[in-house]
C-alpha positions in Angstrom: 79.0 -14.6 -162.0 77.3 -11.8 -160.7 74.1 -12.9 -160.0 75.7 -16.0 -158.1 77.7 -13.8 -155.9 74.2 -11.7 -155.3 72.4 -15.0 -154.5 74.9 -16.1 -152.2 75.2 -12.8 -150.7 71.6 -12.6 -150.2 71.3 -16.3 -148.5 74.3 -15.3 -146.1 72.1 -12.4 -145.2 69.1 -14.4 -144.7 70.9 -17.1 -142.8 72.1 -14.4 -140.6 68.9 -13.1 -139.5 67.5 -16.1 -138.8 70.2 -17.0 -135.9 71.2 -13.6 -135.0 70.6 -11.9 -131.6 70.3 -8.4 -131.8 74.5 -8.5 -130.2 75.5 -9.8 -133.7 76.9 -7.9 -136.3 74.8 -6.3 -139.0 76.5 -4.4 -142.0 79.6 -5.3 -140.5 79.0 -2.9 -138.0 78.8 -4.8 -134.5 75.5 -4.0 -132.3 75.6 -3.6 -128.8 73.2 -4.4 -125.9 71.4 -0.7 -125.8 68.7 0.4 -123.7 64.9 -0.1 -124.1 64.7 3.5 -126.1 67.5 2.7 -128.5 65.9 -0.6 -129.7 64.2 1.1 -131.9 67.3 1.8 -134.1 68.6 -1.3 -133.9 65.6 -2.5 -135.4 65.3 -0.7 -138.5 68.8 -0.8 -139.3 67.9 -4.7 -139.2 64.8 -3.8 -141.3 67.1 -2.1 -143.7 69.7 -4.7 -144.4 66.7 -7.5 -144.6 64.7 -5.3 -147.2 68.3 -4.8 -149.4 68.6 -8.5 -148.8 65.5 -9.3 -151.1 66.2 -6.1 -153.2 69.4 -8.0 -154.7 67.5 -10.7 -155.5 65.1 -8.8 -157.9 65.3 -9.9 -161.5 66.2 -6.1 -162.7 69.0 -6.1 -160.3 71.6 -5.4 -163.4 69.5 -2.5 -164.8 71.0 0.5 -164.0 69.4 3.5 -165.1 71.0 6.7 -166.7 70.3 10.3 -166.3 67.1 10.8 -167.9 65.6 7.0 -166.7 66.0 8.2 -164.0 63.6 11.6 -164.1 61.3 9.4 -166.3 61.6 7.0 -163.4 60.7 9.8 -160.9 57.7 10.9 -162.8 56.4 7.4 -163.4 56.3 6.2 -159.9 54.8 9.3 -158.5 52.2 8.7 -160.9 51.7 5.3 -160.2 51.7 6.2 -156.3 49.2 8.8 -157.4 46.9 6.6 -158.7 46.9 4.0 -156.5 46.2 6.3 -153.2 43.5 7.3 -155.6 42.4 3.8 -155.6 42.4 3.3 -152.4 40.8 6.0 -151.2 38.0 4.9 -153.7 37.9 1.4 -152.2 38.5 0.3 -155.9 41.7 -1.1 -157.5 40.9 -2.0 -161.3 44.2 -4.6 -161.6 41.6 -6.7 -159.2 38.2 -6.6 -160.5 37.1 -7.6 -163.7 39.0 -6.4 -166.2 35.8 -5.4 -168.9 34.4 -3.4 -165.9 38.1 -1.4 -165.8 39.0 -1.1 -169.5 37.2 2.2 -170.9 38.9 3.8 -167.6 42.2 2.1 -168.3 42.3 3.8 -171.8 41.6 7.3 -170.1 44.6 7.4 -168.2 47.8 8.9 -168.8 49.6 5.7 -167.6 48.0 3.4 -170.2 49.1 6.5 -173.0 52.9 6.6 -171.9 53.2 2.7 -171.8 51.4 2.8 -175.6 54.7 4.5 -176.5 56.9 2.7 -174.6 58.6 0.4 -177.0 57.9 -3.4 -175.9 60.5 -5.3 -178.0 58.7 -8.6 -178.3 55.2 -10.5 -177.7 56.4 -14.2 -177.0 53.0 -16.3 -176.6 50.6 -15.3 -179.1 48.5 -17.9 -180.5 47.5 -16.5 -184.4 44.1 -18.0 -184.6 43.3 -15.9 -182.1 44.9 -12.4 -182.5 43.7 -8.8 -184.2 40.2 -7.2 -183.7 37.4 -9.0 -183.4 35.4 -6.5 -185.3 37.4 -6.4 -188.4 36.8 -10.5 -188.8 33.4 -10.0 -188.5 33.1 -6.7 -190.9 36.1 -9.2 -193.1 33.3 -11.9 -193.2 30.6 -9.1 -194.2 32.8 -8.1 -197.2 33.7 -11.4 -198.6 30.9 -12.7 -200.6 31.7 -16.6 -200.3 31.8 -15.8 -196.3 28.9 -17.8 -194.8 28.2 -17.9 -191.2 25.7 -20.8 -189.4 23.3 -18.5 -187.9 20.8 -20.9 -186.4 21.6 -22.3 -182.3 24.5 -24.6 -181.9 24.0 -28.3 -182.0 26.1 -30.9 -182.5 28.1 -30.3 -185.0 28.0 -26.8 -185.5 28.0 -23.8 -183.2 26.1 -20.5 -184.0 28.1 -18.1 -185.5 30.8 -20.5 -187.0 32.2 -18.8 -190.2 33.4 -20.6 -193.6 33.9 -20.3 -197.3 32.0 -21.7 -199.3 31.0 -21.8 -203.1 27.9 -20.8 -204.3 24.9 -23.8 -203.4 27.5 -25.4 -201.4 26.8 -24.6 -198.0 25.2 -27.0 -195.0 22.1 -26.2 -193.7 22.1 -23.1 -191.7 25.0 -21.7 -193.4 23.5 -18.1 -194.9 25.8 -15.7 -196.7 27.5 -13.0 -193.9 26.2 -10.3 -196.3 22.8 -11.5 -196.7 22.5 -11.5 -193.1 23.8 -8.4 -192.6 21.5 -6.5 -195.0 18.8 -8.2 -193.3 20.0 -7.7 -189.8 21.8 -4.3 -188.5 23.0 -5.5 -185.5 24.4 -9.3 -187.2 28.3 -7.5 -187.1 27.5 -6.9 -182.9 26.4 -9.7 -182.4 29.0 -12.1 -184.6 31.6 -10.2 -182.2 29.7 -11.3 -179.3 30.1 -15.2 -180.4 33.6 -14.6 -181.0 34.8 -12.8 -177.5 34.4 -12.8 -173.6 33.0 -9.9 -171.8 31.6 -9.4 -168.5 29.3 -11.9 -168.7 31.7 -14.4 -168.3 32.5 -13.6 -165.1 28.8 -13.5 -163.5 27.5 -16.6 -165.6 28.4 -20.5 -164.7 30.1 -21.6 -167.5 32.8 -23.6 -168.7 35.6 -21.5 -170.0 37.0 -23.6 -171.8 34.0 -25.1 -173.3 33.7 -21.3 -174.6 37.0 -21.2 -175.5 36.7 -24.2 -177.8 33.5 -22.9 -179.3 35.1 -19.7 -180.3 37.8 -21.5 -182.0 35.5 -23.5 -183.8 34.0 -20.0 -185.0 36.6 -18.7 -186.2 38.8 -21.5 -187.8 37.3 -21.4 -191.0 37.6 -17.7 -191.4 41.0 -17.8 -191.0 42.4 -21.0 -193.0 40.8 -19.4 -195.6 43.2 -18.5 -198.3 42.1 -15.4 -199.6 41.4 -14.2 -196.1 45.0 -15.8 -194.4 47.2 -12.8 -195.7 44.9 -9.9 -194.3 44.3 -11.5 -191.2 47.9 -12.1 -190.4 49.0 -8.6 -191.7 46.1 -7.3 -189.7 47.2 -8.8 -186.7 50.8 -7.4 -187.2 49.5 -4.4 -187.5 47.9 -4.1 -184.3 50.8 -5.4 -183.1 53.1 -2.8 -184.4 50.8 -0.2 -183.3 51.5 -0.8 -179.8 55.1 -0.2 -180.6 55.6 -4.1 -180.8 58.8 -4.7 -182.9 58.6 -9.2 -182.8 56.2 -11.9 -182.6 56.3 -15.1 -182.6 53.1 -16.8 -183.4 52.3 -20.4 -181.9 50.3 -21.9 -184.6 49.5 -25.6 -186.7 52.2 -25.4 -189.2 50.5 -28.9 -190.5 47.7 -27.1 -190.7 46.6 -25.3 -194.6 44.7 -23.0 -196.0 41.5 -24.0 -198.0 40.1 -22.5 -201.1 36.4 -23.0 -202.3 37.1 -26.8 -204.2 37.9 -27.9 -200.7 42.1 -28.5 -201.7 44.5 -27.2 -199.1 47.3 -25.6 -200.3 50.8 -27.2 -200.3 54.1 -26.1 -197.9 55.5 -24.1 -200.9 52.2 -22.0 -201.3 51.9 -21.8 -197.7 55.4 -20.7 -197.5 54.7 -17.7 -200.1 51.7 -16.7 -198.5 54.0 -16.2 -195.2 56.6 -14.7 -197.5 53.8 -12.1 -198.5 52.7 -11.2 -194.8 56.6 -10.3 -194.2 56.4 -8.0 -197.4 53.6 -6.4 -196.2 54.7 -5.9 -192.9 57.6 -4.5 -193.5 55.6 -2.0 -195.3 54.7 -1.0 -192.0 57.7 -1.4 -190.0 60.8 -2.5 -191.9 62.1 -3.7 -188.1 59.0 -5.9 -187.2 59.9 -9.6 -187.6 57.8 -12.8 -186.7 58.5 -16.2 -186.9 56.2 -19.8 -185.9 56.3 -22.0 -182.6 54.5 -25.0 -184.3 52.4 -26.4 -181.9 49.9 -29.5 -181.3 46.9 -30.2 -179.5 48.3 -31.8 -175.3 44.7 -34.4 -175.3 46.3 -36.1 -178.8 47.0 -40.0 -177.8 51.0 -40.8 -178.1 50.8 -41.8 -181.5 49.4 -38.7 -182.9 51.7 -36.4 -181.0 54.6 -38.3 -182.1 54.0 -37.9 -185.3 53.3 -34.2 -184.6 56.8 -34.2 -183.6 58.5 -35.6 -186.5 56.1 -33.6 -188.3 57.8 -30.1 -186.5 61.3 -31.4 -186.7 61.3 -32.0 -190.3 60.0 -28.8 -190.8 62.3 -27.0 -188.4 64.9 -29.1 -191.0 63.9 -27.4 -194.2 62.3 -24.2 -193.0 64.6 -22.9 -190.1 63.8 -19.1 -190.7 60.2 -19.6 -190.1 59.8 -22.7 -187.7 61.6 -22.1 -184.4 59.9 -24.3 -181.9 57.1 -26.7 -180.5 54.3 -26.9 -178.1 51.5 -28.4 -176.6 48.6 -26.3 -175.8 44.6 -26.9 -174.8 43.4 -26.9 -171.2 46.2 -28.7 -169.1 43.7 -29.5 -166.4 41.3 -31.6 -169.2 44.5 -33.0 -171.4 47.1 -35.5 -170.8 50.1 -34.8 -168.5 53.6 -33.2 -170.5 54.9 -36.9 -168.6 52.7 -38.5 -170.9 54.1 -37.7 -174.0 57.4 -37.5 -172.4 58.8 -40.4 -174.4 58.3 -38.7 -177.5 59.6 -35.3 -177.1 62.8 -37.5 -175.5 63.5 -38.6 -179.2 63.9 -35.2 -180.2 67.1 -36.3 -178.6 67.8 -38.7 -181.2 66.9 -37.0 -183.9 69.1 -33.5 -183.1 72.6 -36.4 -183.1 71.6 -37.9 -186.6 70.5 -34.2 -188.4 72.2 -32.1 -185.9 69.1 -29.9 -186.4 67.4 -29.7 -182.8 63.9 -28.3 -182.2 64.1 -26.1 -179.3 60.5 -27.0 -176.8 58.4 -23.7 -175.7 56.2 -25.5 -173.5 52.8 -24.9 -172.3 52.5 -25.9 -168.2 51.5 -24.4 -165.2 48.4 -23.0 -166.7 46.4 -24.4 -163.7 45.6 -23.6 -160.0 45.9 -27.0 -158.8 48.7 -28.3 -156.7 48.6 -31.8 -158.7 49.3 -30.3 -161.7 53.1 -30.8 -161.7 53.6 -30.9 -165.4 56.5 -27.8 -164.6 58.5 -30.5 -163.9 58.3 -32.1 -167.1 59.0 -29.2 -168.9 62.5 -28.0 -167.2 63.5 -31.9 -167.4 62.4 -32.2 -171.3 64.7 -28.7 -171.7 62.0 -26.1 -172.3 63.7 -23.2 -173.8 61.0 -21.2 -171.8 57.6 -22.0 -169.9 54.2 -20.9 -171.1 52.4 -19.4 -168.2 54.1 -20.8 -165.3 51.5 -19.9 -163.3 51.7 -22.9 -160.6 55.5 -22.8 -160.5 55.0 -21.1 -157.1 54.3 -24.1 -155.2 57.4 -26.0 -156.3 60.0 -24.0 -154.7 63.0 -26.3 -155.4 62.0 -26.5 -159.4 61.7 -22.4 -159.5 64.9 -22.3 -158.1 66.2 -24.7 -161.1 64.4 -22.4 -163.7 66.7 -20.0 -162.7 70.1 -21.9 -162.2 68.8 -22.9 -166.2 68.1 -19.5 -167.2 64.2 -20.6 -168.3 61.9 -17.5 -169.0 58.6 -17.2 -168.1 56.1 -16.5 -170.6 53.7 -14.1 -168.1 49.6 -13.7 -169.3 48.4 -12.0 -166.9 45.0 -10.6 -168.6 44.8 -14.0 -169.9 45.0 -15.5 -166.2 42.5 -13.4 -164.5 39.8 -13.3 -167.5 40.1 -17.5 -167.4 39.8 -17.4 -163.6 42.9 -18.6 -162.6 43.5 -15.1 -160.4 40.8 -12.2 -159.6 43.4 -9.6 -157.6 46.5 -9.0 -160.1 48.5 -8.1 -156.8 48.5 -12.2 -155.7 49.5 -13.0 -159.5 52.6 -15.2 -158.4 54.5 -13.9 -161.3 55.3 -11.1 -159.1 57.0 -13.3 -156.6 58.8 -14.7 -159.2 60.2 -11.6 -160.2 61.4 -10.5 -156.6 63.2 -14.3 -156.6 65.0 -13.4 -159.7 63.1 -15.4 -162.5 62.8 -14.0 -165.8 59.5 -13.3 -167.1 58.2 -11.5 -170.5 54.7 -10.5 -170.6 52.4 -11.4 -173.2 48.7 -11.5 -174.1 48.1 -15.3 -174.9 44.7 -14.7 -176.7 43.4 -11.0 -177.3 41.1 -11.2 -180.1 39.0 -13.5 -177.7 39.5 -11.2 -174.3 38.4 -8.1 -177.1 41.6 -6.1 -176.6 45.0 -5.4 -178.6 48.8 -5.3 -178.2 50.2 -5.2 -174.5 49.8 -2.1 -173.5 46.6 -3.2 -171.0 49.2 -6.0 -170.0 51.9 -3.5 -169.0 49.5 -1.2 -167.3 47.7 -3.7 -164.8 51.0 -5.1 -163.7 52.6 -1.6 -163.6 50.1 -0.8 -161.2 49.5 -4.4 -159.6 53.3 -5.1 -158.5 54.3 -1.4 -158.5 57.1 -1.9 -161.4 59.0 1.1 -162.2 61.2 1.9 -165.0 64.0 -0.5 -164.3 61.9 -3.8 -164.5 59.8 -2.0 -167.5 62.7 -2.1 -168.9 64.0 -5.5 -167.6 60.6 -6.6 -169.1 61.1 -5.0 -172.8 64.4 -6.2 -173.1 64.1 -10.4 -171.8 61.5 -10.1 -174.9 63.8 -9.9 -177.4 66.7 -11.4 -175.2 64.9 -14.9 -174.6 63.2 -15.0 -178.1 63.9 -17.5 -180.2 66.2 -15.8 -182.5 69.8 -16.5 -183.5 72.4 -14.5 -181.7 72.7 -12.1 -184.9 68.7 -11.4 -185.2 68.7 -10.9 -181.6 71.8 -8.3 -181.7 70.2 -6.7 -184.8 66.1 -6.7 -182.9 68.2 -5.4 -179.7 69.7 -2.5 -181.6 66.3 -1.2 -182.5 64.9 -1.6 -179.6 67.3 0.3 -177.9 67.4 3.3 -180.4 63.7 3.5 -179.8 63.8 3.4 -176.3 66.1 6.0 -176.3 63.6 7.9 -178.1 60.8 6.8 -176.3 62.4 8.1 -172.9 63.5 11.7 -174.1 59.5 12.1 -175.5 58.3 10.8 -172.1 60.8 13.4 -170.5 59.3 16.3 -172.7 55.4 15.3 -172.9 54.2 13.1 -170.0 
């Protein structure tokens, strides 16, 4: 109720500007003619009421911070002013160049320290092949004897540096042992993680992307489907994750997919149901609090046939496995794959299938992931009842459907790294998610694909926009808490993921008070 009567209030002020002569009444306080000299004042008490106008509008509007938010508050914006006059005077603003160029500096800074801390409830679009350090797959490959990498230049069916198990004389052609090529070569671990990330390159070669994209993929898969590998690598990842004082994650992955072993058998739901078992025992090692559950997903370039079998695949798991599976997806370049109206007719049997199982299987679409105005598949996705939207970043040019993700409450899963490393933005200030923020969406922000981009957890997330849309505490905290508020958790997981986030805020804020 509240935020209607703030709408409304702010579209009543809006209205009134746009018809008033300067003899209307502002804040209910009538102006009169004046003279020349005291149009001035007239003006900026105008300027004032226009400028809280917007200000109600703003997604944090319900944050209201106590005592010592508010000194952190002080401390944080002066250093965020600080550093950007800095910036400016220096004719260089790191949030809009590229972001390999900026990251040693961003990890100097006292900013990018105090938002490590800062506890950042949950990451919502994570993809798990493609998550953790890219150096520890590669040193992982090293170690593992039956690790074999294809070290010889990509053709056809095989890209260099794609990595697989396999038994002893079983390899393809080109397939060498990662240890053997590592005695033999010093640099082979460098150079593996070159295959396997982006770096500055990427931004002065013509390439395609997502060509690259797809090949690192292809590197990686067979590393980790491996089954002696599958546990590590997830744990690893959560690790990282917890590190950066992450406390949820919910991984988009193939739940059809399974994990090999050397006779070339994949392992059945049960065993890949233990093996998940055993990343959450070894987590909680770590953090007893840190939870993560699976957004199945499928590939959007799939024909109808395929991807409606994908779907009956994800319900019937959602069916028997409702603590892990939560959700589905489409992912892969929207630009290059079929429209979210193409498969429309499938994911409207979902329908269907909720009234004869009354289990439903909640959508966390992928759409908006594109510059181009043609690109409507947003649509889709609020129609077909996405639970939230993965990267929304086109939503901006469909001002009527942004104002229905808000009547229906839809978050928006924010990448901004993501976005500007894939082109879609240079200058992190024009990201629209900050307009969408200001027009009172909801937005979480996440890191999409970090093992690939060669950086962990959020914190390089949090900074760039911190300084990019000159956030402060209150939508920091705004931020934090729509992660665990629009995750796909029951009500009871969320109250219990909320009350830990909010004892270590607490804490986070009265160490930010003594040492920042």
């Amino acid at each position: 109720m509240r935020k209607l009567i703030l709408h409304s209030l702010a579209f009543a002020l809006l209205g009134l500007f746009a018809c008033s002569t300067p003899e209307q009444i502002i804040d209910n306080q009538p102006i009169e003619k004046s003279e020349p000299t005291n149009d001035y004042d007239n003006y900026l008490k105008q300027r004032t009421a226009l400028l809280k106008s917007d200000s109600i509008l703003y997604f944090d509007n319900d944050i209201v911070l106590n005592k010592k938010e508010q000194q952190l508050n002080q401390k944080l914006v002066a250093l965020q002013q600080s550093m950007i006059a800095d910036y400016k005077a220096n004719h260089f603003f790191p949030p809009a160049r590229n972001f390999y160029n900026s990251k040693a500096h961003i990890e100097q800074t006292p900013l990018f320290k105090l938002l490590q801390k800062m506890p950042k409830g949950g990451i919502l679009h994570l993809h798990s092949g493609a998550m953790g350090d890219p150096r520890w797959v590669a040193q992982k490959a090293i170690d593992t004897p039956e690790m074999h990498v294809f070290w010889e230049a990509t053709n056809k069916q095989y890209c260099k540096g794609q990595i697989q198990a396999y038994a002893a004389g079983k390899a393809p052609t080109g397939f060498r042992p990662a240890k053997d090529i590592a005695k033999e070569n010093p640099n082979f671990s460098n150079e593996l993680v070159d295959l396997l990330t982006f770096d500055e390159s990427l931004d002065q070669d013509s390439v395609d992307i997502w060509k690259e994209f797809e090949y690192v993929f292809q590197r990686i898969n067979g590393f980790l489907t491996y089954e002696k590998v599958a546990v590590d690598y997830l744990v690893h990842g959560a690790e990282i994750l917890i590190a950066d004082n992450i406390q949820h994650a919910e991984f988009r992955t193939f739940f059809t997919s399974r994990f090999y072993d050397l006779t070339g058998n994949y392992n059945t739901e049960e065993e890949y149901l233990a093996i998940l078992e055993e990343v959450e025992r070894r987590t909680k090692l770590l953090d007893p609090n840190f939870t993560f559950i699976l957004l199945q997903q499928s590939l959007r370039f799939f024909d109808n046939h395929k991807i409606g079998q994908e779907v009956l695949a994800a319900h019937d798991y959602r069916t028997k496995y409702p603590r892990w599976v939560r959700g589905f997806d489409l992912v892969a370049e929207e630009d290059a794959g079929h429209t979210t109206l193409f498969h429309a007719k499938e994911f409207l049997k979902l329908d269907s299938l909720e009234k004869e199982t009354g289990v439903a299987l909640p959508l966390y679409l992928h759409d908006g992931e594109s510059n181009w105005v043609s690109t409507a598949n947003l649509y889709d996705a609020v129609l077909l009842g996405t639970k939230r939207i993965g990267h929304g970043f086109n939503l901006f040019r469909f001002p009527n459907l942004m104002e229905l993700v808000k009547e229906k409450d839809i978050c928006v899963e924010v990448n901004p790294l993501s976005n500007q490393i894939l082109g879609y933005i240079r200058d992190l200030r024009m990201h629209p998610a900050s307009t969408y923020l200001r027009r009172g969406v909801n937005c979480v922000i996440s890191s999409d694909d970090p093992l690939i981009f060669d950086y962990q957890g959020l914190s390089y997330d949090f900074w760039s926009v911190t300084l990019a849309w000159e956030l402060d505490l209150a939508a920091l905290k705004k931020l934090t808490r729509n992660s665990i508020e629009y995750a796909a958790l029951t009500e009871e997981e969320k109250a219990q993921a909320m009350k830990v986030w909010e004892q270590r805020w607490g804490e986070f804020v009265d160490d930010a008070l003594e040492n920042f």
